[in-house]
C-alpha positions in Angstrom: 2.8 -24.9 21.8 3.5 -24.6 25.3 3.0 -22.0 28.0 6.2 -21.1 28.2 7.0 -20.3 24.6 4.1 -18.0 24.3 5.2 -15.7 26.9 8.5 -15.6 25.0 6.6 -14.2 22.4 5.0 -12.1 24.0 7.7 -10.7 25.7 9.3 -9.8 22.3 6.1 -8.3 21.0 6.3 -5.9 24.0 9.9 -5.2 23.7 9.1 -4.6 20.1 9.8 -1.1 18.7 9.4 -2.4 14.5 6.3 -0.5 13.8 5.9 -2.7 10.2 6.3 -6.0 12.6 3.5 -5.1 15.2 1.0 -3.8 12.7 2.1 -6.9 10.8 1.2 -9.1 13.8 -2.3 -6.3 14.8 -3.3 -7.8 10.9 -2.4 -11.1 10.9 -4.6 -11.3 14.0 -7.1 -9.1 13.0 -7.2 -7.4 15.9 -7.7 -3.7 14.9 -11.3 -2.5 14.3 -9.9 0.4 11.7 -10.9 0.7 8.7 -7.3 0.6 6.4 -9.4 2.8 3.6 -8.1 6.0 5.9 -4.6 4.8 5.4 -4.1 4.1 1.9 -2.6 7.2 -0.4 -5.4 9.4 -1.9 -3.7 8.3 -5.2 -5.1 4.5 -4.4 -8.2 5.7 -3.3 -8.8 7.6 -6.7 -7.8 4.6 -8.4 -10.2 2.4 -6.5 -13.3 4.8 -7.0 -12.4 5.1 -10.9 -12.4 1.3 -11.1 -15.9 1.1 -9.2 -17.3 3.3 -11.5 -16.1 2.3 -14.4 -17.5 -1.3 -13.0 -20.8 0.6 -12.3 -21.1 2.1 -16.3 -20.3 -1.6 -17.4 -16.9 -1.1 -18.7 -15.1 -3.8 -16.8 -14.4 -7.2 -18.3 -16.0 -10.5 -16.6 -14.5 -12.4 -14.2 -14.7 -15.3 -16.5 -13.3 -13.9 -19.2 -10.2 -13.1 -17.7 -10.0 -16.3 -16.2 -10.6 -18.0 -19.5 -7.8 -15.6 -21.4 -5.2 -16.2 -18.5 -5.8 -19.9 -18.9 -5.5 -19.8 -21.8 -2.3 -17.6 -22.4 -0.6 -19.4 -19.7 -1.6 -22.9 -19.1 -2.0 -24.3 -22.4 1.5 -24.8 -23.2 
């Protein structure tokens, strides 16, 4: 890619106003240092520390098994 084109895009980066689009592009090239934990819904995060635990007490199912029930379900038509 030449010189040239990446000022273009650059240029519309800057001239950008799309909120979605920049963070898009601040992920995509993992610039940001922040942590996204602080900006999911407290709904998620509930949901993420009930699975943990529930992991923690032993109640989750093994990768493996799942693995070996979706192949099953799903690629041995």
């Amino acid at each position: 890619m030449n010189i040239e084109h990446k000022y273009r895009i650059l240029e519309k980066i800057m001239q950008s106003e799309d909120d979605i689009l920049l963070n898009e592009i601040d992920s995509l090239l993992n610039i940001s240092n922040k942590d996204f934990w602080h900006d999911l819904p407290n709904q998620v995060k509930q949901s993420i520390n009930k699975a943990k635990q529930e992991l923690d007490n032993g109640e989750g199912i093994p990768h493996e098994q799942v693995m070996a029930e979706v192949r099953n379900r799903y690629l041995k038509k």
